[in-house]
N, C-alpha and C positions, 0 to 999 in steps of 0.2 A: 806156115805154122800148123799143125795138127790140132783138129778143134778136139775138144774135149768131148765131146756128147755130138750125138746127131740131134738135130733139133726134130722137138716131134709134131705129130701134124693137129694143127691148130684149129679153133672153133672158130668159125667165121660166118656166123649167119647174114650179114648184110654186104651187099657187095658194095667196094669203093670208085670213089665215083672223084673225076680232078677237075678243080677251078680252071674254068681257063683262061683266069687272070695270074697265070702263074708266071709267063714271061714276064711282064710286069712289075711283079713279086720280085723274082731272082732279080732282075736290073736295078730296082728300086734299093735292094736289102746288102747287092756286094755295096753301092754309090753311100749307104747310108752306113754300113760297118767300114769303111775307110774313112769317112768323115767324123765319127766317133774314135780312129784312132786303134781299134781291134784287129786291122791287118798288119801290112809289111811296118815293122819296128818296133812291135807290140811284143814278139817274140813268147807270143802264144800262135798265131795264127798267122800264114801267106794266104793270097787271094787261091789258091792251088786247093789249101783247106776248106776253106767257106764254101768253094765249087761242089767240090768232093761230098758235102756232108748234105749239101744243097736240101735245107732248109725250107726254100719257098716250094719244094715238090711236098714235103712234108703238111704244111699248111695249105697245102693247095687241095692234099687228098682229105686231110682235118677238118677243111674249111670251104665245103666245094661250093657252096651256094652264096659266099659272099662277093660285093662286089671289089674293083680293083682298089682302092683305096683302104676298104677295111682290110684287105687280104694282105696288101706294103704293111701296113699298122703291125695286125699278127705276126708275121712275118719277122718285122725287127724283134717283137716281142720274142720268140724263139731264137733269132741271132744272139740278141743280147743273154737270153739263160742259159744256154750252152758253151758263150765263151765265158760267161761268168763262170760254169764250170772247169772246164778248162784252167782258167786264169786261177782259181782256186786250186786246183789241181799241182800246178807247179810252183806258186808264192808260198804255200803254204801245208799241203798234206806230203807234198816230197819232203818236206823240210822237218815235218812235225811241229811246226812252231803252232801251237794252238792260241797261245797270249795273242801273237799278232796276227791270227784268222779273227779270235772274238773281236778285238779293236776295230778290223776292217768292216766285218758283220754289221755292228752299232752304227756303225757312221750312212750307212747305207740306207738304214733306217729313213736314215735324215732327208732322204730324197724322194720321201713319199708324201708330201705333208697333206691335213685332212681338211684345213680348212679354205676359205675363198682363193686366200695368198699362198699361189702356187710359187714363190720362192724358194730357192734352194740353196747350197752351200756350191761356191767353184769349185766341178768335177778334180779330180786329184788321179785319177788314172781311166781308163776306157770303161770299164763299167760301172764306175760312176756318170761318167758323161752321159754313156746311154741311158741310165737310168733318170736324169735329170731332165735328157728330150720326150722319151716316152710316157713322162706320169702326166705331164698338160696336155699330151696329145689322146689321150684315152681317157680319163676321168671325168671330161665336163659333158654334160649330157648324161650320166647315170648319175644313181642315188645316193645320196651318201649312206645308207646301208651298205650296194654294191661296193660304193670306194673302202668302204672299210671291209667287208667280207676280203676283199682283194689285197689290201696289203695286207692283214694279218697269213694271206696264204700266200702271200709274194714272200714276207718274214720267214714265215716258215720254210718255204721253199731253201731258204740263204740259209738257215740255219741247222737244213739238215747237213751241212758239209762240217760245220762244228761237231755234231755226234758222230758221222763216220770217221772222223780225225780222232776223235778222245777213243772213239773202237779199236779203229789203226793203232794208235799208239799202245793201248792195251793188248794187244794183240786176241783180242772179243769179238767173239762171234757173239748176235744176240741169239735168244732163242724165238720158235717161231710164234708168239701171241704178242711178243713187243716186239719181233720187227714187223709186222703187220699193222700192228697199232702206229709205230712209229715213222714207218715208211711213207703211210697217210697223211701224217700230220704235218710232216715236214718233207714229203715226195711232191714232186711235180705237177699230179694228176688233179688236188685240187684248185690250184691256178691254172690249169687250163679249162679245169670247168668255167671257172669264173670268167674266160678269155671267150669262151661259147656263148654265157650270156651275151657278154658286147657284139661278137657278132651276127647271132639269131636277131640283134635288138629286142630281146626281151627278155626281163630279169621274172627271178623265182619273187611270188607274191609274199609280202614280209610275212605274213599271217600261216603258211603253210612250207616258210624256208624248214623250221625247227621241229617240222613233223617227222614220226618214222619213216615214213614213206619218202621222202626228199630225201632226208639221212642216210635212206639205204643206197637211194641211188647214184648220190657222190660216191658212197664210200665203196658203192661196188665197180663204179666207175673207176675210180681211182687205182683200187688194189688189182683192176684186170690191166688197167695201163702201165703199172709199175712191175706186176710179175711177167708180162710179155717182154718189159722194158729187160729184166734180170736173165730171160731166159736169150736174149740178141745180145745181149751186151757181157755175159759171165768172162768170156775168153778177154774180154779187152779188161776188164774190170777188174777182176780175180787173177787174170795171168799177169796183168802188165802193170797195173796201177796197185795191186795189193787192195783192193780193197775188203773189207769185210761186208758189208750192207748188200748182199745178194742173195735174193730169196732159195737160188738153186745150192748155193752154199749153207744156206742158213739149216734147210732141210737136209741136205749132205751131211752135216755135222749132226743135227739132230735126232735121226731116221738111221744114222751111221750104213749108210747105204753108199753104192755107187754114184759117180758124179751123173750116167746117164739116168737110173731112177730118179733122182733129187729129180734132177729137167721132169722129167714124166709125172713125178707128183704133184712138180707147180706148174704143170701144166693141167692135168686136173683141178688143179684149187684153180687157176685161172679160168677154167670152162665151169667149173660151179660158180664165178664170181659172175660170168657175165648170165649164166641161166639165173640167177639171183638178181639180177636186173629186169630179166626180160618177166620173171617170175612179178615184182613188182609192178611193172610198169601196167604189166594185163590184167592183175591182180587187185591192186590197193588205189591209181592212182583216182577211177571211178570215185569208189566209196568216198575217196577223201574229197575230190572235190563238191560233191553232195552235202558232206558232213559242214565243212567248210564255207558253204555257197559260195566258190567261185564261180563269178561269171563267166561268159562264152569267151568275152575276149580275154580275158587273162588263165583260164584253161587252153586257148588255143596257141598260148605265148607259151606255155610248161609245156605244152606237148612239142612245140617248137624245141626248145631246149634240148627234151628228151633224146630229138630227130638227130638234132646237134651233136650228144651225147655217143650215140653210137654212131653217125659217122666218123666222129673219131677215132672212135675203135678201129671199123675198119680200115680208115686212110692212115692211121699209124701204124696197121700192123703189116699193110702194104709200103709206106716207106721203112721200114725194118729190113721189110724183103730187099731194097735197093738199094740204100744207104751203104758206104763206102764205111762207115762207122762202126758195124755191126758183123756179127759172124753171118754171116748169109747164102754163104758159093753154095753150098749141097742143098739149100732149103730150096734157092732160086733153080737149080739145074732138074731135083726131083719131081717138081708136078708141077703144073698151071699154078699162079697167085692167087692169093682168095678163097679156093674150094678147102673141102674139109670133107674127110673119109666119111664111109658109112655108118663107119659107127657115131662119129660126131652130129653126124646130120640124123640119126636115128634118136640121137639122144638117149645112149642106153644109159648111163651114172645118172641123167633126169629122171628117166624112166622107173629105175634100182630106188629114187626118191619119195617116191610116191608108190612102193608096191610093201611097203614092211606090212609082215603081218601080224596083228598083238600079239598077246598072251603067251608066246611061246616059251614052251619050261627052259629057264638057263640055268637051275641049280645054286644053289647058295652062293651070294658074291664072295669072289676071292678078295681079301684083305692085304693088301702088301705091307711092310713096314715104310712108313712115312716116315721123311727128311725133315723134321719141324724141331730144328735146336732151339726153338723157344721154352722157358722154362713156363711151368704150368701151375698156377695159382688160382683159387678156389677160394670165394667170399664163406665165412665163418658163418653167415647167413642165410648161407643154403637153406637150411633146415622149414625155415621161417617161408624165404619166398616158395618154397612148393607146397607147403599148406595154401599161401595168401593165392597161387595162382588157379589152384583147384577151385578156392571160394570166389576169384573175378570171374572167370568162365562158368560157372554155375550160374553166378548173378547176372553174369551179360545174359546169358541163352544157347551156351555154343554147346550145351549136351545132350540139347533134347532136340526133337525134330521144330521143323521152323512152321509156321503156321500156313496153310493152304500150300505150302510146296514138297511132293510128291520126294520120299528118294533123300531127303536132307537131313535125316538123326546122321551125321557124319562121324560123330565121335561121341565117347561116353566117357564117364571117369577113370573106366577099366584103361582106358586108350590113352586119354591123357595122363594119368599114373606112370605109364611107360614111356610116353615120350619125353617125360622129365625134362621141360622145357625148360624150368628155372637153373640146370646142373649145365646148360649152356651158359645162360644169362649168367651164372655165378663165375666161370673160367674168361668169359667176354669184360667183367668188370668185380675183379677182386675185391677193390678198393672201394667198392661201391656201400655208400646206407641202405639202412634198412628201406625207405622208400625208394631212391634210387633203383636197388637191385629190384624193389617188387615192380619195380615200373619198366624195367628191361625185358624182363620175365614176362607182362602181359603183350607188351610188342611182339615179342616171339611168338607169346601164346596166340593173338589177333593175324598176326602173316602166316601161320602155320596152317591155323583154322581155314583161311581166304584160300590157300594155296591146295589145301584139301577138297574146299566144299566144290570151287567152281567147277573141277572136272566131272565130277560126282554127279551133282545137280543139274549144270549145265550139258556136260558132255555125253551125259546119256541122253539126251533130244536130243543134240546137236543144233540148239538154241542160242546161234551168236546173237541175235539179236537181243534176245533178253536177257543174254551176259552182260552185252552191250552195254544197255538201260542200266544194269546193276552197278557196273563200275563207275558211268557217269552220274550217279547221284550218290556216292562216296565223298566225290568234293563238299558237297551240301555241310556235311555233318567237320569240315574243316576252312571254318572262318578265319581268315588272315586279321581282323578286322576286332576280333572278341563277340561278333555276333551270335543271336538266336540261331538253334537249327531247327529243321525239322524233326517232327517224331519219327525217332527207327521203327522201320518197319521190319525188321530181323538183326539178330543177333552180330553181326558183321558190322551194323551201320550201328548199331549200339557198342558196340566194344570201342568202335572209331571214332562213337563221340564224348564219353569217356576218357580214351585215352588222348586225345586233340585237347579236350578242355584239361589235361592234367599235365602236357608237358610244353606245349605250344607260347601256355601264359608269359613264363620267364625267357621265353628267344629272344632276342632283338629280333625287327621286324624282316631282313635279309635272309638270316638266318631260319626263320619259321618259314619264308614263302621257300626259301629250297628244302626244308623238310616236308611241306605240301608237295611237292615237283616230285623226290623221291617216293613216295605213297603213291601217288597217282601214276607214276610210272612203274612202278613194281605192280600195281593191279591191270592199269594196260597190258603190262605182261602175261597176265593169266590171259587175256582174248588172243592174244600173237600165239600162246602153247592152244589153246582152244582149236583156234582156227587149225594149227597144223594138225592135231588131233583128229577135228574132220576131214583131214585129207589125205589122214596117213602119211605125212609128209615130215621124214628126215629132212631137220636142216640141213644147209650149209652150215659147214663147221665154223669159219668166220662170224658169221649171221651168229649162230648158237653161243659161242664163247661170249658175246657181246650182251645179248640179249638175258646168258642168264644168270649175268650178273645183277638183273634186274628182278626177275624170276625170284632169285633166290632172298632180295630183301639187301642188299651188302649195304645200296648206298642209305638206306633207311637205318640197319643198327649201327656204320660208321658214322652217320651223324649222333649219335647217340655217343658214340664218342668224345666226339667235340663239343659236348655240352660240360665237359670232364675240363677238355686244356684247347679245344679252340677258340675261347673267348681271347685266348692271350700270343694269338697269332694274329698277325698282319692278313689279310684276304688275297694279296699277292704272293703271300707266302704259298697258302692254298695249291691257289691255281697257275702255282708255276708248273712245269715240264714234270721235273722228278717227286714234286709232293706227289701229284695225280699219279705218277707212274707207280711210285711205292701205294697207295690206296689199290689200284687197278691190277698188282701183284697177289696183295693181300685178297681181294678180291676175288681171285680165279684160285689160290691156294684152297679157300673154302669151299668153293663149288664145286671143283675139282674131287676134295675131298668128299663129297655128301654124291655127287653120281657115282663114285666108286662104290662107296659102302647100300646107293640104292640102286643100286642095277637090277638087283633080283626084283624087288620092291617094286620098279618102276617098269617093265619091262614084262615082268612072266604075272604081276599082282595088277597091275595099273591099266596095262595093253597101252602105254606112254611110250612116246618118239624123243624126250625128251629127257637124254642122258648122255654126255661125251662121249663114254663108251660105246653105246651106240651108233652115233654121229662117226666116231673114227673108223668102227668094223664096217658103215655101209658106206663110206666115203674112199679108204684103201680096200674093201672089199675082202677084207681078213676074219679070223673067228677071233672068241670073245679074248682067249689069253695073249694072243697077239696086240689088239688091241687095249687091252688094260694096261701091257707093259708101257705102251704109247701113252697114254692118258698119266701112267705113276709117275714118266720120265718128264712130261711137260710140268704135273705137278713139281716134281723136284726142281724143273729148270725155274718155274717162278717165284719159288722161295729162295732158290741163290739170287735172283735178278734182286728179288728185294733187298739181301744184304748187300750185293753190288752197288745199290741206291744209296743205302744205311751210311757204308763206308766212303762213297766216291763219290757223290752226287750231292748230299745232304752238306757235306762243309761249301762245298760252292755255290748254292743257294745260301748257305749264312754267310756268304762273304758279299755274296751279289747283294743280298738287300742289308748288309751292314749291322745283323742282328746283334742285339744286348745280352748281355748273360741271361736275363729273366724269359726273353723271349724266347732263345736258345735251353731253355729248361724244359719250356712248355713245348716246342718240339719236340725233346727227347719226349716226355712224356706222351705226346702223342704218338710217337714211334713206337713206345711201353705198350700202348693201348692197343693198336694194331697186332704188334706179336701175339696181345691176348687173345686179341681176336682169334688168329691162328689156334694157337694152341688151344684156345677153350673148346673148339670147333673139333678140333680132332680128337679130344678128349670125350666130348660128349657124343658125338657118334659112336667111340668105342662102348663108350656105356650105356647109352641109351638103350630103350627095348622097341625100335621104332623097325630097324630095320635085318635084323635078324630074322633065319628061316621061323623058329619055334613062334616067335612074335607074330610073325606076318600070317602064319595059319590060325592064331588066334585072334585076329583081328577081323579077320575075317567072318569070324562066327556070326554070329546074331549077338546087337546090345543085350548084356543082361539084364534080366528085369529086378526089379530091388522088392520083392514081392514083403510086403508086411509093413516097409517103409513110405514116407510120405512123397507123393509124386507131384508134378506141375511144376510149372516156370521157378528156378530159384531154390529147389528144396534139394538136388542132386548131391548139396554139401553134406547129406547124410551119411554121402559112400566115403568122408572123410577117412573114417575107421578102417579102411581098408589100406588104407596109406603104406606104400613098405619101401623104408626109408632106407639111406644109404648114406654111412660115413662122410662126415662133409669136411675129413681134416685134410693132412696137405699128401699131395697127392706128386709121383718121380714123373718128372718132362718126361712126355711120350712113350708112346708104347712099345713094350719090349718085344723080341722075337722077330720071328720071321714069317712069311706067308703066310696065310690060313684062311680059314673058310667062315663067313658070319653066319656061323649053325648054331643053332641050340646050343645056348650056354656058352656061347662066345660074347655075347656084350645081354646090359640088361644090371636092374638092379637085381642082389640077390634075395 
């Protein structure tokens, strides 16, 4: 068969190293797949196939330092998920029957159970059976954390064959930020992380599983295992199975480029996923364990893991090379296994990572017309919350300079005037009271401020450490509890305790500690953009997509949301699959939207690494209009994704949890909320005077002084009068025209 693409030459910094319990393995694992019933008569697999796919070479190269028994264990555990693929493959994605893939799905479930009574339901076909031998033979001895980290990502694992089926059937490609997202969540790579614990014999410490630092390194894990997996497996996958879930396709479609490009760009995303690994592990996993106090031996178990971690890499990406499974003749016949060209091993795209250089003039951001058939509604209110926000930032302190720190007058009235933060707040919650809107309004106005000062303040030292300290006593000033805090000691920690004692009161107690979780992780995000700051370090664009959505505040004003119509949703409703995916849409739609319109802003004003656009031109190596049309097209792609959710996804979550009309209200309505989100978003960046050429040279200026007026902590509400207000009636969904440039006199109040 003619392969599609040449495969290209891979990153392989660690060489693979084979168990030599691997006879053992293969003898163990055909004795133990005919005893489960997975061979001859199964009419999925002859003993010819199991050979052929030989499995225990796989786990051998995966798993090179375990002994012969854990290695048989592994071992089945990969027999059994690849004829479970298989067997899926033909009962059900040939067939399209999706009713009868969920049913088999559920049941399987059932063969994981959590507690002492490892009983199960009598197998009903072969992988059932093996999954009823393998959960008592692998659980007893680990955590019940690990037991359940493990089947939610065995679950998942089962369940990604459900969304490549509802894709199949749709004839859907995803685009690439959910099938990256998605791929992880329901791809392979994080149950075999979980398969490296059991064999390192040492699990990640509870206390530092839920860190950045751990999170990065599954998920970079994961997404390098899964796009190697896409780039060996396209021609069986894509030619023969029809399937849609392949990254080199995914990019094919999205990139409208050749099938060989697509390979070559997820082949780069693959080699920044694993230097994003390698970048952690040398990088962060120190500090954390410092921050942390892990002790010696439970640091010397994570770094185990780690060891764990990348030999997998390489011994899977050298059974790829072998495997009977995979496109492999011209990769095996062109060079040695294992090495990696000059250029790889020089690391020049690492290198391209850490050399941008600030300030460079890019000229007014180009503006494209945005895809946002949201209609656009505007609180009657307006008028009221940008008075009341100019008099809360006055009163906190955020216009004047901060006491004993060098560099911090960050913003003046002149400044806030133009950013017209409450004409977001107003488009985010139409519906909103008068306290309501003034209370969204100063959120925005307190993350805008935080998101400003720390580069400013911090980044000119390059003072991680006393960012540090600054972030970590932000908690203080938010009691889960209703308690005392301490006296702020700047304008940041007063505005937080303020607006903590103003909205916190009425949560229920769940609900208040994840809007703690969100703050605290949006201002963590300022030390992640810090840190790269100091190093001149473009993200990775995975990394970056993920991150700024944190950056930017999404999961802070979405909860702000749900204080509107989440009280009258179930919490499984929430945290099903497509609620989060339509959130996580809406999400990148915004961000999306705000690096486009701050390119200039951030880039030629800022000397910031910290913009998509960016991120896309140093990652494909392109100039700036190439890559914006990248960055508009993902935008558009995840505003269809959201109504793809709206339409296809949303009724089958109301039928799965069996919702009432009332509840099914308050989702619509949350779904309302969301749109607004959107369109408020796109609305006020047009208008705003934040990020326009004419703006950004006068921001620059020197704060003016209020010469005759009264000065000190509190008294700035004198520049009230200067107010120049702007129309607050109803305003046509989105904006008209075509390209253009955010110059002078393209957005701004008039």
């Amino acid at each position: 068969m003619h392969q599609p693409f040449e495969l290209p030459d891979f990153y392989v910094p660690y060489p693979a190293r084979l168990n030599p319990h691997r006879e053992e393995a293969r003898v163990h694992s055909r004795q133990w797949a005919r005893s489960m019933g997975m061979l001859e008569g199964s009419g999925i697999w002859e003993e010819a196939d199991l050979e052929a796919h030989d499995y225990s070479l796989l786990c051998s190269y995966t798993h090179p330092d375990c002994d012969g028994a854990e290695l048989s264990l592994i071992t089945d555990w990969y027999v059994w998920v690849f004829f479970f693929d298989d067997h899926f493959l033909e009962a059900f994605k040939r067939t399209g029957d999706l009713r009868g893939g969920k049913a088999y799905l559920d049941r399987l479930a059932r063969f994981m159970p959590m507690g002492a009574d490892l009983t199960v339901p009598e197998p009903a076909n072969p992988v059932e059976a093996g999954l009823a031998d393998l959960w008592p033979r692998t659980v007893p001895g680990m955590s019940a954390c690990w037991r359940e980290r493990f089947a939610e990502s065995t679950r998942n694992l089962l369940n990604e064959s459900i969304w490549e089926l509802a894709n199949i059937d749709r004839g859907r490609v995803a685009n690439p930020v959910e099938y990256i997202e998605m791929r992880r969540k329901v791809g392979g790579a994080p149950w075999s992380a979980g398969l490296v614990e059991h064999a390192v014999g040492a699990e990640v410490p509870a206390r530092i599983a839920a860190t950045r630092p751990m999170r990065v390194l599954r998920d970079a894990f994961s997404d390098a295992v899964h796009l190697r997996n896409d780039l060996f497996s396209y021609q069986r996958e894509v030619g023969d199975e029809g399937e849609l879930s392949n990254g080199v396709l995914v990019l094919e479609r999205f990139l409208g480029c050749t099938t060989q490009e697509a390979a070559d760009a997820v082949n780069d995303l693959l080699t920044s996923r694993l230097q994003q690994f390698e970048h952690t592990v040398f990088g962060e996993l120190g500090p954390l364990f410092v921050e942390h106090a892990v002790d010696p031996l439970s640091a010397a178990g994570v770094l185990a893991y780690v060891k764990g971690l990348q030999d997998w890499q390489s011994g899977g990406h050298e059974w790829h090379m072998r495997s009977s499974r995979y496109m492999n003749e011209r990769a095996m016949a062109g060079r040695p296994l294992g090495t990696s060209s000059i250029t790889g091993l020089l690391g020049a795209k690492r290198l391209r990572n850490f050399t941008h250089v600030p300030h460079q003039p890019v000229g007014p951001s180009l503006i494209p017309e945005f895809y946002v058939p949201f209609e656009l509604r505007l609180s009657p209110r307006l008028d009221t919350a940008r008075r009341d926000t100019v008099a809360w930032c006055t009163q906190m302190g955020m216009l004047e300079a901060q006491p004993g720190i060098t560099g911090s007058a960050v913003w003046d009235v002149d400044k806030l005037i133009d950013y017209d933060l409450a004409l977001c707040a107003a488009g985010l919650h139409p519906d909103a009271s008068v306290e309501e809107l003034d209370l969204a309004s100063f959120w925005l106005a307190w993350g805008t401020y935080g998101d400003d000062y720390f580069p400013v303040v911090f980044g000119r030292t390059r003072n991680v450490a006393a960012a540090k300290a600054a972030v970590d006593r932000l908690s203080a000033f938010m009691p889960l509890d209703g308690a005392a805090t301490p006296p702020p000691a700047c304008a940041l920690e007063r505005g937080l305790a303020d607006l903590w004692a103003r909205t916190a009161a009425p949560m229920p107690v769940e609900l208040r500690r994840r809007f703690r979780r969100a703050i605290e992780e949006m201002c963590a995000s300022w030390l992640w953009e810090l840190a790269n700051e100091v190093l001149h370090h473009v993200p990775d664009p995975v990394d970056y997509i993920e991150m700024r959505r944190l950056t930017f505040g999404s999961e802070l004003t979405m909860l702000l949301c749900r204080l509107r119509h989440g009280r009258g949703l179930p919490d499984e409703v929430y945290e099903s699959g497509p609620v989060r995916a339509l959130e996580l849409a809406a999400m990148d739609c915004g961000t999306l939207i705000n690096d486009i319109f701050s390119y200039q802003k951030e880039i030629e004003y800022d000397g910031e690494v910290h913009n998509c656009v960016l991120v896309v031109q140093n990652f494909f190596d392109c100039d700036y209009p190439a890559a914006l049309a990248i960055v508009h097209d993902l935008h558009t792609s995840r505003v269809r994704e959201f109504e793809h959710i709206v339409e296809h996804e949303l009724p089958l979550v109301c039928a799965k949890f069996d919702l009432d009309a009332e509840v099914r209200r308050n989702l619509d309505g949350f779904v309302a909320e969301l749109r607004n989100w959107v369109s408020g978003i796109l609305h006020w960046h047009h208008e705003c005077s934040r990020y326009d050429e004419e703006s950004l040279r006068r921001h620059k200026r020197p704060p003016r002084p209020w010469l005759g007026g009264p000065t000190g902590l509190g008294t700035s509400a004198a520049a009230l009068s200067a107010w120049r207000p702007t129309a607050a009636g109803a305003v046509a969904a989105g904006p008209a025209g075509t390209s253009r440039s955010c110059a002078a006199g393209d957005a701004g109040p008039a």
